[in-house]
C-alpha positions in Angstrom: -3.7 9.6 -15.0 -6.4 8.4 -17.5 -8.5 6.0 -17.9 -6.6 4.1 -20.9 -3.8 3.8 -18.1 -5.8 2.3 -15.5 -8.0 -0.2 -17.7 -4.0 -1.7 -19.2 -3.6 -3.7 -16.5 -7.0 -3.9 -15.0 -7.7 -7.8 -15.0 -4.2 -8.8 -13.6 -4.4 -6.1 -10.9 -7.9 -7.6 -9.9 -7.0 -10.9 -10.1 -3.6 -10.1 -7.6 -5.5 -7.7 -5.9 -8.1 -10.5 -3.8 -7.3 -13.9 -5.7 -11.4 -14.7 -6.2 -13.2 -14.2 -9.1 -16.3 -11.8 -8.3 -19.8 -12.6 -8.7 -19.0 -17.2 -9.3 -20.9 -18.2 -6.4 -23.5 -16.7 -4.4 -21.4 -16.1 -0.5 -22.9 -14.5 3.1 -21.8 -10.9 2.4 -20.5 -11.3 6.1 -18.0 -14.3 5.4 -14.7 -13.2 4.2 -15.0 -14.4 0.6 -18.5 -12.1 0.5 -16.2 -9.6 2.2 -13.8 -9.8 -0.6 -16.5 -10.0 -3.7 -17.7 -6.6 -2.4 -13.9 -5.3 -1.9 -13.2 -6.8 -5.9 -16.6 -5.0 -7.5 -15.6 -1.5 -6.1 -12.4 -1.6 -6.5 -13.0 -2.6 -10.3 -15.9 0.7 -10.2 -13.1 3.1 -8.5 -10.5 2.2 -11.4 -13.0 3.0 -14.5 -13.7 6.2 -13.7 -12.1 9.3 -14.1 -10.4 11.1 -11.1 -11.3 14.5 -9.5 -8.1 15.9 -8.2 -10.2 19.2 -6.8 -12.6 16.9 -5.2 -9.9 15.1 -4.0 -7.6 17.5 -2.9 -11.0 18.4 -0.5 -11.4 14.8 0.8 -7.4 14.6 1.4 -8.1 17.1 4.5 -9.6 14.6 6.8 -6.8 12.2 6.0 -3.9 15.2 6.5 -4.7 14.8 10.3 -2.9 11.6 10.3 -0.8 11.2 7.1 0.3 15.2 7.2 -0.4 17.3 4.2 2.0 16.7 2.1 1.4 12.9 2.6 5.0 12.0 4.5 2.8 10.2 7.2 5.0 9.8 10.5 8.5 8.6 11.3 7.0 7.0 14.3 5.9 4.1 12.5 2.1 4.3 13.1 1.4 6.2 10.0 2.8 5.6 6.2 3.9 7.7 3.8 0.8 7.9 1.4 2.2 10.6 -1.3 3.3 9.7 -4.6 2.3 5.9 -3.5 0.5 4.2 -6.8 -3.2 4.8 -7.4 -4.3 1.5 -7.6 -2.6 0.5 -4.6 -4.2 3.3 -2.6 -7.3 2.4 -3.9 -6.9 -1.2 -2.8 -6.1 -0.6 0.7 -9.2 1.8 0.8 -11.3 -0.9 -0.3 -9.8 -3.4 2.0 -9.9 -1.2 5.1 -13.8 -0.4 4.0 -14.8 -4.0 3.6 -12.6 -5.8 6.5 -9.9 -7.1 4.5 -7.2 -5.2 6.1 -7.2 -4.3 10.4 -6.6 -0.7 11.5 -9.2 1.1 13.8 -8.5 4.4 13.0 -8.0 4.0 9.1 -10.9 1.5 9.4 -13.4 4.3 10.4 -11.4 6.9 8.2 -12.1 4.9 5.0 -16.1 4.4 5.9 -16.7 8.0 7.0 -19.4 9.4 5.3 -17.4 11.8 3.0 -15.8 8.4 1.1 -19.5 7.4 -0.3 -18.2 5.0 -3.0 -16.1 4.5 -5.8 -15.6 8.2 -7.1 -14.5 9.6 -3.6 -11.9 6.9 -3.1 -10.5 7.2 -6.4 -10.7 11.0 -6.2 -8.9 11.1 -2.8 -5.9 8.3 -3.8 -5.6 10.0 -6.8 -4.6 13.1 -5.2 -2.3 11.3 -2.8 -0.7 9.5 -5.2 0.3 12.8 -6.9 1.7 14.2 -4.1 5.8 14.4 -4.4 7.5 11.6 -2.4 9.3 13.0 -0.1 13.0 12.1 1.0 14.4 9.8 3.9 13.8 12.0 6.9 15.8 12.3 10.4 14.1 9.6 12.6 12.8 7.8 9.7 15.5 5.2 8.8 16.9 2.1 10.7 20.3 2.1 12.3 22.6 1.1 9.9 23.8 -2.2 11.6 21.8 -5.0 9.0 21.9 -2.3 6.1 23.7 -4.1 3.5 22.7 -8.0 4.9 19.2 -6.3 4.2 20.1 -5.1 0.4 21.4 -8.6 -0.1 18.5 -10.1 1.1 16.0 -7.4 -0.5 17.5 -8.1 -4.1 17.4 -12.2 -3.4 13.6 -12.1 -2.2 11.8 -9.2 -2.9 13.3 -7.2 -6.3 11.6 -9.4 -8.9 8.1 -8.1 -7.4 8.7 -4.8 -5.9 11.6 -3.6 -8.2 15.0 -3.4 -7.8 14.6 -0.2 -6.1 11.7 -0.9 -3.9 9.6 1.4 -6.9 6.6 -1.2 -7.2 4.2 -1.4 -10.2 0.7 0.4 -10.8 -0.5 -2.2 -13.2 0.1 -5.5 -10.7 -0.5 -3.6 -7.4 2.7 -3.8 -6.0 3.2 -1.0 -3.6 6.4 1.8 -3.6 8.3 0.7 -1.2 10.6 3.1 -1.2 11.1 6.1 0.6 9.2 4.3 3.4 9.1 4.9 7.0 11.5 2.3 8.7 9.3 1.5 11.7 6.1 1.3 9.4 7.8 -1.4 7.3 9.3 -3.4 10.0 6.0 -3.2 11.5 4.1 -4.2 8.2 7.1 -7.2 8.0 6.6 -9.1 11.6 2.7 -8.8 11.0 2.6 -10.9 8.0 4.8 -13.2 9.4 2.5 -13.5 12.4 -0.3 -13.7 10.3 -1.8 -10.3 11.1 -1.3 -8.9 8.1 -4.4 -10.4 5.7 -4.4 -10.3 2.2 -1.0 -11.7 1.7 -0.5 -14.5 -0.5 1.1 -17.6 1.1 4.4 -17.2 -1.0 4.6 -14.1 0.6 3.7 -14.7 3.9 6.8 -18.0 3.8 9.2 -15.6 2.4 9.1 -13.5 5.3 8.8 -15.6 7.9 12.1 -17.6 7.0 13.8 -14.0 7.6 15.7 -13.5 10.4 15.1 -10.9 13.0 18.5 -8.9 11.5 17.6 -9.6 8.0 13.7 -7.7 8.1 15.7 -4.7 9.7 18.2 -4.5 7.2 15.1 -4.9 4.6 13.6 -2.3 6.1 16.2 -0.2 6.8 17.4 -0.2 3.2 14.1 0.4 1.6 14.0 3.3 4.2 16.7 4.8 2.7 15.9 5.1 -1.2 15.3 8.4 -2.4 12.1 9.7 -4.6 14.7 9.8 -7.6 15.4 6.1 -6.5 19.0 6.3 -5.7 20.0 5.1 -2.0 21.1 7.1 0.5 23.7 6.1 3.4 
């Protein structure tokens, strides 16, 4: 990917990306506006530079422990798929982990370890996850079947205009691949931001899924569980 790519859709990603322009007022770096300011300048550093895949493809090792090396994370639930997910989304998730924005422990520590020193590290090491092949639905990795096409309904109705019809997301506006994802993981990712745990959701977002039903985030999950890297669905 090159830079010209990157920079098309820069000021709309940044602007969806934390929803406060950098640098207006002056903030306590502490408060979660200063948090965010800091998340928005290096996210916008990471995106106008040039990715190392080598020096990537060394960073990737520490996160292989968790997310596997080929990127297919775990069925489990408690670790995504990572590979062939957009670039800027990775890198916005970094930068949210890194600057409290988003709450995981593990991938909280993982993100400020001292081999990620800035902006070139994190866009070296999404870079090279996000070129990894996505790979297919796996045993263990998709719902039961039971809300699967109440979910497709409901997925088309609420989600498709953002996320694509086929759960393929956009680079340019930040919207995640959805596809191909672990079931657990997005059912998880689904009753968090309807409790609120979940930050950096925007309140549209947040209503949405909280008017779902219990059966109706399965069958969400389940479907999107269930689209193939060549975005075709799979029983």
């Amino acid at each position: 990917m090159n830079k010209v790519t990157w920079l098309a859709g820069i000021a709309t990603g940044a602007a969806v990306l934390l929803a406060v322009r950098a640098g207006s007022i002056e903030v306590d770096p502490n408060s979660f506006q200063g948090r965010t300011e800091a998340a928005i300048k290096e996210f916008r550093e990471a995106v106008q530079l040039e990715p190392d895949l080598g020096h990537g493809a060394a960073l990737f090792a520490a996160c292989a422990a968790c997310h596997q090396a080929d990127g297919s994370g775990s069925a489990d639930g408690t670790t995504p798929v990572i590979a062939g997910q957009h670039v800027s989304v990775l890198v916005k998730q970094m930068v949210d982990f890194r600057h409290d924005r988003r709450w995981h422990a593990r991938m909280r520590e993982a993100a400020k370890q001292h081999e990620l020193a800035g902006a070139q590290d994190i866009l070296d090491v999404a870079s090279y996850a996000a070129g990894l092949r996505r790979p297919p639905p796996r045993e263990g990795g998709t719902g039961d079947g039971k809300s699967l096409h109440e979910g497709q309904i409901v997925y088309y109705r609420e989600c498709a205009a953002c996320h694509g019809r086929l759960g393929e997301g956009d680079l340019r506006t930040l919207r995640p691949r959805l596809a191909g994802q672990h079931y657990l993981y997005l059912l998880k990712q689904l009753y968090d931001t309807a409790a609120l745990t979940r930050p950096g959701m925007d309140e549209q977002h947040v209503n949405r899924i909280s008017g779902l039903s219990d059966a109706e985030r399965a069958g969400v999950a389940d479907y999107l569980s269930r689209v193939t890297p060549e975005l075709t669905s799979v029983p």
